[in-house]
VOBA-1610 file (N, C-alpha, C; in pm, whole numbers, padded with zeros to 5 digits, always signed):
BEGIN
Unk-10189-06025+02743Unk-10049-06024+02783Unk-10035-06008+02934Unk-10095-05939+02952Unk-10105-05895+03157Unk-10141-06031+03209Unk-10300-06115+03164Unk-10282-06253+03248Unk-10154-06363+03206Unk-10093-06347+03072Unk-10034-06413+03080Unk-09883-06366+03130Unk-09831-06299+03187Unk-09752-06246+03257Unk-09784-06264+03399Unk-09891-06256+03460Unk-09921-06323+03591Unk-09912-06443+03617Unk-09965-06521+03497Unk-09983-06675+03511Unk-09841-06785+03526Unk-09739-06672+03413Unk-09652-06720+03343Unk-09529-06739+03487Unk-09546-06578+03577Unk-09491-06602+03670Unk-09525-06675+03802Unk-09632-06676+03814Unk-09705-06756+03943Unk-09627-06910+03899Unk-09660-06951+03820Unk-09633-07090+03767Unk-09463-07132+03738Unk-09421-07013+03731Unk-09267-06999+03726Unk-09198-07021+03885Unk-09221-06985+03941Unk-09205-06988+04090Unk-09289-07082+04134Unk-09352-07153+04125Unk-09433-07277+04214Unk-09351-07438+04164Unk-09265-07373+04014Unk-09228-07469+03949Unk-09069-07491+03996Unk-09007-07376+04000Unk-08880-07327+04072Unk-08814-07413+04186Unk-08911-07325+04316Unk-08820-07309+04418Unk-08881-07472+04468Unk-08994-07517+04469Unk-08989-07692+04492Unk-08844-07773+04419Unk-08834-07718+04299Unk-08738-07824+04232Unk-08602-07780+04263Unk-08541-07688+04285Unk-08444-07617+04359Unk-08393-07669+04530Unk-08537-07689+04606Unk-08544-07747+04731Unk-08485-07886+04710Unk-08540-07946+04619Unk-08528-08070+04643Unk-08395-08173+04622Unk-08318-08068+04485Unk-08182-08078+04505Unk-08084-08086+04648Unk-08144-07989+04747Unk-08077-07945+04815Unk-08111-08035+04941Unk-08254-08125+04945Unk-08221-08262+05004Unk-08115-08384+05031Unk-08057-08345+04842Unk-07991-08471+04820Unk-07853-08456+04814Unk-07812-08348+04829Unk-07612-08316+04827Unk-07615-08222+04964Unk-07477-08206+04996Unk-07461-08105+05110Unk-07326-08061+05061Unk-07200-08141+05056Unk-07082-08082+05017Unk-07112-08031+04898Unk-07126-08109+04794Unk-07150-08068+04675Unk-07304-08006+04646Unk-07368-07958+04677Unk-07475-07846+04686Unk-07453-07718+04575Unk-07375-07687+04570Unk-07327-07585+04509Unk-07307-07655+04371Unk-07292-07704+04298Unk-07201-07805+04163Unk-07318-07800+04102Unk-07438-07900+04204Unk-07512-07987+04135Unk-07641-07844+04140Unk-07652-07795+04196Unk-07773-07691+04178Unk-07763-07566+04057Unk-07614-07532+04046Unk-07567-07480+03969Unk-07633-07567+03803Unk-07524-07683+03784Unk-07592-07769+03712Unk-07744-07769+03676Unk-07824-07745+03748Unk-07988-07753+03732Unk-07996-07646+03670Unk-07953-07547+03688Unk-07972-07419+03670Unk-07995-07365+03538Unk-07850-07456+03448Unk-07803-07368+03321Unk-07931-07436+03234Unk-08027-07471+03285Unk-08123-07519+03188Unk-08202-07388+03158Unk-08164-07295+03265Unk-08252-07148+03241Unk-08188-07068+03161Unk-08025-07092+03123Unk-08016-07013+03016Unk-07990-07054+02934Unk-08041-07199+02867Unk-08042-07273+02744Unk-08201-07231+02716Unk-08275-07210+02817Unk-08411-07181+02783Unk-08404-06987+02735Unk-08317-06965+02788Unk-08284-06825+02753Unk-08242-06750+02594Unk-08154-06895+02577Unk-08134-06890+02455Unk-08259-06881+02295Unk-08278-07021+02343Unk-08366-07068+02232Unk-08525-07021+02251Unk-08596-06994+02353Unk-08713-06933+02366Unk-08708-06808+02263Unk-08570-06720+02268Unk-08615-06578+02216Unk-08619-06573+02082Unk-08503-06729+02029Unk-08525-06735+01907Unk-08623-06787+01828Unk-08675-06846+01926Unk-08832-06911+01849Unk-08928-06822+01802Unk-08915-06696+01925Unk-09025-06613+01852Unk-08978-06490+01777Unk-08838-06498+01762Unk-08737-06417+01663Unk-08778-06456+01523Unk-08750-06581+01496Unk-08761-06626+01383Unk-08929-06724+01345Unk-08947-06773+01439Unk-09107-06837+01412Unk-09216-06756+01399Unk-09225-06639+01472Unk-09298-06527+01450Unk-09368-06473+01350Unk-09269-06443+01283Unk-09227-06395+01196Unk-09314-06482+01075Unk-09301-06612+01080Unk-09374-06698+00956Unk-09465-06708+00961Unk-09478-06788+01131Unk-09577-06838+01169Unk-09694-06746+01267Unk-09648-06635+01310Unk-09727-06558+01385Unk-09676-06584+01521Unk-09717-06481+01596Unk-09672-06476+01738Unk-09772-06571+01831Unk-09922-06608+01788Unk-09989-06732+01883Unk-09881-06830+01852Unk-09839-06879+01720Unk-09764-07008+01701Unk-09638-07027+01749Unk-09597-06930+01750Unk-09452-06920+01823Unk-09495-06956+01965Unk-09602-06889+02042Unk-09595-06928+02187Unk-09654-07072+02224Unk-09740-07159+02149Unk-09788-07286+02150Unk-09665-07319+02112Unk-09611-07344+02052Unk-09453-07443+02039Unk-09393-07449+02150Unk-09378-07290+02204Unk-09280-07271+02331Unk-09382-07331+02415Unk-09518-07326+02455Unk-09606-07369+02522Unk-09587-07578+02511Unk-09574-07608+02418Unk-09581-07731+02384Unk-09437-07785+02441Unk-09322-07724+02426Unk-09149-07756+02518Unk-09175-07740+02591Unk-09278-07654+02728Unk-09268-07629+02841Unk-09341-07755+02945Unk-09473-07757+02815Unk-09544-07911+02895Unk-09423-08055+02859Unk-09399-08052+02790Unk-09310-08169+02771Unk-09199-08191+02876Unk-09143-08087+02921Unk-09016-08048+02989Unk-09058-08068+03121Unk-09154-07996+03114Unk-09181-08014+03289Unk-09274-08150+03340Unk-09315-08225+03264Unk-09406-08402+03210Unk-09266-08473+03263Unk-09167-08434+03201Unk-09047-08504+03255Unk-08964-08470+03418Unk-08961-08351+03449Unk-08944-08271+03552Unk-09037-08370+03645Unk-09160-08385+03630Unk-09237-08451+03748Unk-09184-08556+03747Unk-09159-08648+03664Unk-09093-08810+03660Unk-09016-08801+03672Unk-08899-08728+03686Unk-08761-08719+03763Unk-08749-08694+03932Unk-08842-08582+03946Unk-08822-08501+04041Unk-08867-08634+04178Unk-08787-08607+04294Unk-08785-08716+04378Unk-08716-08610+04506Unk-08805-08682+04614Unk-08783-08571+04739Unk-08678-08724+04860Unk-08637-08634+04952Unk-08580-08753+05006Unk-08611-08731+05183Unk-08679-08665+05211Unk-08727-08658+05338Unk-08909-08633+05353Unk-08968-08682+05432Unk-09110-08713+05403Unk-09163-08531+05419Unk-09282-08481+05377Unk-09315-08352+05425Unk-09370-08353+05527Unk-09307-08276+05649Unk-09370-08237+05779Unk-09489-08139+05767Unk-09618-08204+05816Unk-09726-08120+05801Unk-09695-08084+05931Unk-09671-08069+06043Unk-09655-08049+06186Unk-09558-07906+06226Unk-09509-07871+06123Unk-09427-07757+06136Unk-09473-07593+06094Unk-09555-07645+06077Unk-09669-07484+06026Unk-09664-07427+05901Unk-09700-07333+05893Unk-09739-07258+05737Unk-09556-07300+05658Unk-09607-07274+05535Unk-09470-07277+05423Unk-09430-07140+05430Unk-09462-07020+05456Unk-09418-06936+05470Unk-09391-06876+05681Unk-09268-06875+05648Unk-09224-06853+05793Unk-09156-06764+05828Unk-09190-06613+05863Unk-09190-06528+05883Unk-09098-06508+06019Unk-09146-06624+06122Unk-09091-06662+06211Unk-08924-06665+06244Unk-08925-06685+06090Unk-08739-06737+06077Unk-08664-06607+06085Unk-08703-06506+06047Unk-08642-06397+06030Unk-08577-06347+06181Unk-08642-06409+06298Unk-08552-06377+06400Unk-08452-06465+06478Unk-08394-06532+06325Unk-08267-06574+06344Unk-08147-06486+06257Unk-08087-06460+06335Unk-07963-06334+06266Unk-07912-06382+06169Unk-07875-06541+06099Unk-07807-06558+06020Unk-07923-06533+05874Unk-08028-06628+05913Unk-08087-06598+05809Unk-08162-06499+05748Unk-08178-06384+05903Unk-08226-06261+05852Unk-08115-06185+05687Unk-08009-06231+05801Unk-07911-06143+05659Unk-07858-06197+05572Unk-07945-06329+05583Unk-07889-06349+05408Unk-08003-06359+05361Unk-08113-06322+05403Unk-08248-06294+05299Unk-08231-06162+05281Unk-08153-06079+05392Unk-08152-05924+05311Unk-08033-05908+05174Unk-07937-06039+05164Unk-07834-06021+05092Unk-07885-06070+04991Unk-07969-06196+04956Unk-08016-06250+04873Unk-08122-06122+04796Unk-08218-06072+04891Unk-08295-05954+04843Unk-08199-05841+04759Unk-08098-05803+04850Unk-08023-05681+04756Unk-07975-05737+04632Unk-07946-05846+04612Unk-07843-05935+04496Unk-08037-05939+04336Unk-08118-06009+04440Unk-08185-05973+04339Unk-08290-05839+04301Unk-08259-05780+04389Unk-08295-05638+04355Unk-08196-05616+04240Unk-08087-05591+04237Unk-08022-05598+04134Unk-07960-05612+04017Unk-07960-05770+03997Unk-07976-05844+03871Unk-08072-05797+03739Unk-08193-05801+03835Unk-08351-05769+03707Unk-08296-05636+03669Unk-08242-05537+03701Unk-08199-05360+03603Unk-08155-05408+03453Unk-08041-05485+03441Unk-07962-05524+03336Unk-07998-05648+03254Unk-08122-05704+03305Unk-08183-05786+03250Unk-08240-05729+03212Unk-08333-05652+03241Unk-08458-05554+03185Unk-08420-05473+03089Unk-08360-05412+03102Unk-08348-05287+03037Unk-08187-05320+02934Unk-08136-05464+02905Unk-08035-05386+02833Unk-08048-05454+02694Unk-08185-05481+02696Unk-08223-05469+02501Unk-08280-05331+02463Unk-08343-05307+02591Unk-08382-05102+02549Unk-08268-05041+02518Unk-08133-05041+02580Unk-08044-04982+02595Unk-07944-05015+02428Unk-07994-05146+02389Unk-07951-05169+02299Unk-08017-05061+02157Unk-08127-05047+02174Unk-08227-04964+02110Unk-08181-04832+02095Unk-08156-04734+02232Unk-08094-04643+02276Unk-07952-04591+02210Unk-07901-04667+02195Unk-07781-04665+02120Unk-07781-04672+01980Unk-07863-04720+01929Unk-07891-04764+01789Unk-07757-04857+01730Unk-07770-04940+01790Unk-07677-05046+01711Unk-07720-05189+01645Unk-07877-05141+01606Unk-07961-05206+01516Unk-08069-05298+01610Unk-08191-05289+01582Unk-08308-05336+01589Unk-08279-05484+01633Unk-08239-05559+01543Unk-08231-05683+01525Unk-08090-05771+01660Unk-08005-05700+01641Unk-07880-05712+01746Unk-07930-05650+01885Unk-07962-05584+01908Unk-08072-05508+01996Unk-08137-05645+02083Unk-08277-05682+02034Unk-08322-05836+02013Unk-08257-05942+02076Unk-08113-05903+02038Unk-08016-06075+02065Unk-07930-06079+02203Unk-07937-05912+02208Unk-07868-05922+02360Unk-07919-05988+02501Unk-07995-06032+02454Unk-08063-06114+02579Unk-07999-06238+02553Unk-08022-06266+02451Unk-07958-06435+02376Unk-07812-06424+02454Unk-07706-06301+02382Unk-07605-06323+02440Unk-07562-06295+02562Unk-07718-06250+02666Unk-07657-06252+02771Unk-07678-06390+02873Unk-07735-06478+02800Unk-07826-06559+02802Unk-07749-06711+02822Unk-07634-06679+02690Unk-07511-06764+02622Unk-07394-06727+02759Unk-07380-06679+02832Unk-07271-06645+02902Unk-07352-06696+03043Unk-07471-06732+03068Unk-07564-06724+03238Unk-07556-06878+03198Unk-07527-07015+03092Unk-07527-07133+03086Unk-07427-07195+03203Unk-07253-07148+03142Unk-07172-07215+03219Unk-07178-07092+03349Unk-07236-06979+03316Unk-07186-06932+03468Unk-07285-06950+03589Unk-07375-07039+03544Unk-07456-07057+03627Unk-07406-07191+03723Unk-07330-07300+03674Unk-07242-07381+03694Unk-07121-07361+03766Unk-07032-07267+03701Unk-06909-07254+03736Unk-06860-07198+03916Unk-06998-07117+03908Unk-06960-07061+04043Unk-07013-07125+04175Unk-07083-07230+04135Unk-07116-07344+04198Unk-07015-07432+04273Unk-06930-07449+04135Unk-06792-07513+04152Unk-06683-07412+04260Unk-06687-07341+04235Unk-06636-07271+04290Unk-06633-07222+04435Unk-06794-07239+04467Unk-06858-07238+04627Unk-06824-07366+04667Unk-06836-07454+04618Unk-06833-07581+04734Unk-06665-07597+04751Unk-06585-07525+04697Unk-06469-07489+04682Unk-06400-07417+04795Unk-06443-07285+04795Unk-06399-07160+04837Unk-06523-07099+04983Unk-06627-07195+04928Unk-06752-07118+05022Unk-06845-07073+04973Unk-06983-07062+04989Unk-07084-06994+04919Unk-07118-06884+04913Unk-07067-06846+05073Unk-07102-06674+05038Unk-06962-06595+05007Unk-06881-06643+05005Unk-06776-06581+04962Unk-06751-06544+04799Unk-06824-06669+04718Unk-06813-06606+04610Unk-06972-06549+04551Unk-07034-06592+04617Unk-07169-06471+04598Unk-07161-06321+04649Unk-07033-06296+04726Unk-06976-06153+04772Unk-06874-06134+04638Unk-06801-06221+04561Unk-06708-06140+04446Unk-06799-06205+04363Unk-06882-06243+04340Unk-06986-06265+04177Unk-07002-06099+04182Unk-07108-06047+04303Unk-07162-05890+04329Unk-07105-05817+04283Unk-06924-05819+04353Unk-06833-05705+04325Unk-06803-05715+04154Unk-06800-05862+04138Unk-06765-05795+03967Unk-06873-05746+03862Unk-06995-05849+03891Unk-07072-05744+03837Unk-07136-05595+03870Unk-07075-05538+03989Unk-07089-05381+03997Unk-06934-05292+03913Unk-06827-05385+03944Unk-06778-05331+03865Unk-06758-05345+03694Unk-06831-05391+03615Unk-06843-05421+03519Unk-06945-05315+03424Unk-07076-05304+03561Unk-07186-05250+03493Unk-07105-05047+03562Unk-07033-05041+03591Unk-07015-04894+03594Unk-06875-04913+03549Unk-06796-04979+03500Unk-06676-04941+03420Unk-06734-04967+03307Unk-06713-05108+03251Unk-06757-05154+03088Unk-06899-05061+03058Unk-07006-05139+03137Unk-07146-05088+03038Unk-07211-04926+03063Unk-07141-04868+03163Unk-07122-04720+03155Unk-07078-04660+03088Unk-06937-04717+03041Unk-06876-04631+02921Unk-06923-04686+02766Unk-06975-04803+02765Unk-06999-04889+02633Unk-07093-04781+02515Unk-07123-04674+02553Unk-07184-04569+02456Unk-07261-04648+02318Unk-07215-04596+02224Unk-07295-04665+02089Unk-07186-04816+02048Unk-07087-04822+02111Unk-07017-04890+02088Unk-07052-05073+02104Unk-07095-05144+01988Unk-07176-05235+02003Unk-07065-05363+02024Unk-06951-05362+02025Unk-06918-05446+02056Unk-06885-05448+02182Unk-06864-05370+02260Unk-06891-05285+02424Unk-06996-05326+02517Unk-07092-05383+02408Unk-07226-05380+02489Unk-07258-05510+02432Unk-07185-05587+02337Unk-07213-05758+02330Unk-07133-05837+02460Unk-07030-05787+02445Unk-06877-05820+02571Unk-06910-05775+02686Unk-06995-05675+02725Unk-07113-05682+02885Unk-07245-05776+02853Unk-07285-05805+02761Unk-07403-05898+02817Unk-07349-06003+02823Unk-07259-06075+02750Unk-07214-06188+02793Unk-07133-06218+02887Unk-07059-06104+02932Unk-06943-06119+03072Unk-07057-06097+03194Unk-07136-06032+03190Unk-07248-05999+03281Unk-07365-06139+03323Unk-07395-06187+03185Unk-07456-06293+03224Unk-07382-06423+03265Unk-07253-06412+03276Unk-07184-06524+03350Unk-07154-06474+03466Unk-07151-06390+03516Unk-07097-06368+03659Unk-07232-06307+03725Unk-07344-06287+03654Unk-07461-06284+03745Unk-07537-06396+03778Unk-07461-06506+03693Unk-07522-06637+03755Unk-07576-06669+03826Unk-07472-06648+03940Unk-07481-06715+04096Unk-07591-06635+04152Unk-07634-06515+04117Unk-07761-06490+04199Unk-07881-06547+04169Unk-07896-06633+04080Unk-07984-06729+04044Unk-07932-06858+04083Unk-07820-06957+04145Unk-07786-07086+04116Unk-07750-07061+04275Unk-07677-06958+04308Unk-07623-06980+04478Unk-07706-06941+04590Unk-07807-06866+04510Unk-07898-06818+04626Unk-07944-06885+04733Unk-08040-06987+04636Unk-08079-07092+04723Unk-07954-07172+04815Unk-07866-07191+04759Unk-07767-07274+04865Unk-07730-07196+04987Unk-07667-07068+04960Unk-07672-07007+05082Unk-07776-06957+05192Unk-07930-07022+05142Unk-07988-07038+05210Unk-08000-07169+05286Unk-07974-07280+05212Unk-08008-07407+05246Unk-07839-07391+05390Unk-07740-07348+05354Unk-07636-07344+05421Unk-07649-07242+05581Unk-07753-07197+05590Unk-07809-07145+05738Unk-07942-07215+05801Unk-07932-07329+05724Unk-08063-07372+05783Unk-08043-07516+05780Unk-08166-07593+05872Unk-08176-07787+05843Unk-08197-07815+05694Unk-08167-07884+05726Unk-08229-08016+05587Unk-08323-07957+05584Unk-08403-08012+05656Unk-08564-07991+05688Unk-08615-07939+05624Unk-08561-07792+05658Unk-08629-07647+05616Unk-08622-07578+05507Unk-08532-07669+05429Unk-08471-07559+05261Unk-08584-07557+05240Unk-08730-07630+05214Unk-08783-07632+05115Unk-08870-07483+05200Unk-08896-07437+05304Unk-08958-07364+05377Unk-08871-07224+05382Unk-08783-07235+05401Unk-08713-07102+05389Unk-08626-07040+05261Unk-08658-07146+05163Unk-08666-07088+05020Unk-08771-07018+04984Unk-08876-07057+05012Unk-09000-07037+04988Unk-09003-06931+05029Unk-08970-06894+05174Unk-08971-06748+05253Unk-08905-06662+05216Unk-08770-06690+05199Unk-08681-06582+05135Unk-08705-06527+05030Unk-08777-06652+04923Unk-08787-06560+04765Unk-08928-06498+04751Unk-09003-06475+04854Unk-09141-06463+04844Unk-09089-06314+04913Unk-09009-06311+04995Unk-09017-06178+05029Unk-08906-06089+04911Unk-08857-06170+04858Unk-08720-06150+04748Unk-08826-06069+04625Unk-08943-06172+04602Unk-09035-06073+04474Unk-09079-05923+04498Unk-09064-05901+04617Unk-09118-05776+04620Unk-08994-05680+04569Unk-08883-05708+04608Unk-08760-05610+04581Unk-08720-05654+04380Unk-08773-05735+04332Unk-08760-05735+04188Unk-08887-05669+04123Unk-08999-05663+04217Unk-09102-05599+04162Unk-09109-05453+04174Unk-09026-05422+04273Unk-09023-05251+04230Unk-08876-05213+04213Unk-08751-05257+04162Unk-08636-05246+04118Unk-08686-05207+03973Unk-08754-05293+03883Unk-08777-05246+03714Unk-08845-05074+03757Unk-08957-05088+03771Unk-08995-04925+03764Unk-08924-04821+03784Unk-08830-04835+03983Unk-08763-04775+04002Unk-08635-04720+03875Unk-08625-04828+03847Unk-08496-04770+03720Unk-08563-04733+03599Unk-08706-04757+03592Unk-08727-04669+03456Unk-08798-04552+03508Unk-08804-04521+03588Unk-08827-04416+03651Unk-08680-04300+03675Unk-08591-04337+03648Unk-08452-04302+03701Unk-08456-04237+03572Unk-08464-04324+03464Unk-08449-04326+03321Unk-08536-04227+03243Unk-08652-04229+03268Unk-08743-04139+03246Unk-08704-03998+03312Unk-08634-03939+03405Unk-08646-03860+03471Unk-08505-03786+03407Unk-08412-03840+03395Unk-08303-03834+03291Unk-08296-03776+03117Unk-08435-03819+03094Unk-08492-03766+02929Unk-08412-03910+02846Unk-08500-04034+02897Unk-08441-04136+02801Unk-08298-04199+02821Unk-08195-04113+02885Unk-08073-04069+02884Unk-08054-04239+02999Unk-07965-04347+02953Unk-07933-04452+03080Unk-07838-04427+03173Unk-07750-04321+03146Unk-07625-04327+03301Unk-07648-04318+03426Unk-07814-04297+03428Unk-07870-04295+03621Unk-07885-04429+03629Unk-07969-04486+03506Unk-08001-04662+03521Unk-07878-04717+03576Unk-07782-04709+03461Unk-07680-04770+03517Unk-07580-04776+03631Unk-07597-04650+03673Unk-07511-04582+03794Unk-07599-04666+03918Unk-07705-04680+03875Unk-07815-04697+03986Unk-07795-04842+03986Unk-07796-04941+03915Unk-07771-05080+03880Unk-07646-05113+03951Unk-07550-05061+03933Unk-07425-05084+03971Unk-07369-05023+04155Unk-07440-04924+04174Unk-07481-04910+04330Unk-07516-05047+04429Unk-07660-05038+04344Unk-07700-05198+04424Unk-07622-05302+04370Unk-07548-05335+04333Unk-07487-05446+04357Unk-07324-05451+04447Unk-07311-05323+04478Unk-07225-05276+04560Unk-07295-05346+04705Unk-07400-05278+04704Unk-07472-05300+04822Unk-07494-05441+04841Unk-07533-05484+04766Unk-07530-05684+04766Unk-07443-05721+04760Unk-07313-05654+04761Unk-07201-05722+04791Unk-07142-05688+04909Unk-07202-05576+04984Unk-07186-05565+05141Unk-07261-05633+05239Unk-07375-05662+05164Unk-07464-05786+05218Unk-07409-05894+05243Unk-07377-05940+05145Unk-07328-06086+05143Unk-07181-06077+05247Unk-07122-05979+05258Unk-06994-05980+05329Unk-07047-05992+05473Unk-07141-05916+05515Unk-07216-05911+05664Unk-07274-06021+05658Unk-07348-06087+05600Unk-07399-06186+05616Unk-07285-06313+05707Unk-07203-06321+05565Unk-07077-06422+05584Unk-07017-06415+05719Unk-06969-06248+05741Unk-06928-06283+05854Unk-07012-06272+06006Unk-07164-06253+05983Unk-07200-06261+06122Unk-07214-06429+06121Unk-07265-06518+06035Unk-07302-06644+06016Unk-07174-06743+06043Unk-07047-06707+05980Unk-06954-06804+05945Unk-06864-06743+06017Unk-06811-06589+06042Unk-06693-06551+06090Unk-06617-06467+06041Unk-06553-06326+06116Unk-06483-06284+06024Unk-06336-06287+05955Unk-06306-06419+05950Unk-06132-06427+05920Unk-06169-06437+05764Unk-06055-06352+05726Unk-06064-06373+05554Unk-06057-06456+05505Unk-05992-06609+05567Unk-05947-06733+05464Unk-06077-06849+05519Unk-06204-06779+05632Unk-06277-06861+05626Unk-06359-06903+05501Unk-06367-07040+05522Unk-06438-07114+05372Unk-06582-07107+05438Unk-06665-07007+05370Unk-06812-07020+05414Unk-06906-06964+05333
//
């Protein structure tokens, strides 16, 4: 399980942020729509992955369940290569793919720190709210599905707020995606106690408005930088972005643990940082774009 959790993610990210880049070759106004669009394929995969090994498992055993899912993933991505099409040649002349360099530009320093706080964030309530489902005891099996239904709500909202950026601006609504999901996860899923319909109506309102930190990220990166460079300062941003999702899970089960099992630090703590990623994204916006409120940026 450990190599395949290394493998699963190495290969997850090499597969990602190229195909993410390359969108962002081919639109500029509409950037936001069409990346969004790419997106909700992660929570159609969200969906049906958990049920495969919900219910296939179960018959067929847990190797067979993951060769099936193993067998959709080669197929999917067999097609992914025969689609996938770049539209500017690769500059070998511009140095390493990781560019460290960039960071002493002010705009994009702070929106890799906004992008970092946003996904520092996200992974708490991903992680932890089928435990939480557990915690509550509102059954084993429903428990299980809250991922599904948070899963069912991250399809169109991975889309919608897309629409909405090339609209309104990108970091503007990656600053109120933040604010509502901080206020959601400390009004709704703070008070949602054993109350299971409390805690179906946060994973699915949650996984639509945490969308955009998966679908806008990248744009508001591609939106401080050349053409050129999305594919280079995606690469940079989310490479330094893994480290703040790799110690966000512990940190909160560490919160959790220290509590006696008990989630209102998790959550208090979840809903903090996304406060904070939503002050990010506001600094960002306005050192980059400006600070008048009705700027579109």
């Amino acid at each position: 399980m450990l190599s395949f959790s290394v493998l699963g993610g190495l290969s997850s990210c090499c597969l990602f942020t190229p195909a993410i880049s390359a969108i962002g070759h081919w639109f500029n106004v509409r950037r936001g729509i069409a990346t969004g669009i790419a997106c909700t394929a992660g929570g159609l995969g969200g969906v049906f992955f958990p049920l495969i090994i919900l219910y296939v498992a179960p018959k067929l055993g847990f190797a067979w369940a993951m060769r099936i899912i193993g067998i959709i993933c080669f197929v999917l991505c067999g097609c992914a290569c025969l689609l996938l099409k770049t539209r500017l040649k690769p500059d070998t002349k511009r140095g390493m793919a990781i560019d460290l360099r960039a960071l002493r530009e002010p705009n994009y320093a702070l929106t890799t720190l906004a992008v970092w706080m946003v996904e520092f964030a996200v992974f708490v309530p991903y992680t932890y709210l089928c435990s939480y489902g557990l915690y509550a005891n509102i059954g084993e099996s429903l428990s299980y599905k809250l991922c599904i239904f948070l899963n069912v709500g991250a399809i169109p909202g991975r889309a919608f707020p897309g629409l909405l950026a090339d609209k309104f601006g990108r970091f503007n609504v990656m600053a109120f995606t933040a604010l509502v999901c901080a206020i959601m996860t400390l009004a709704l899923w703070y008070n949602a106690g054993t109350n299971d319909g409390a805690i179906i109506a946060y994973s699915v309102m949650f996984g639509f408005w945490s969308g955009a930190a998966i679908s806008l990220t990248p744009v508001c990166i591609a939106q401080v930088c050349r053409t050129e460079d999305i594919g280079k300062r995606n690469g940079t941003t989310f490479t330094l972005v893994s480290f703040g999702t790799l110690t966000a899970i512990p940190i909160a089960g560490a919160i959790q643990e220290r509590d006696g099992g008990a989630f209102w630090g998790l959550i208090l703590f979840g809903g903090i940082l996304y406060l904070a990623a939503c002050a990010a994204f506001v600094v960002a916006r306005g050192v980059a774009g400006g600070w008048k409120l009705r700027t579109k940026f």
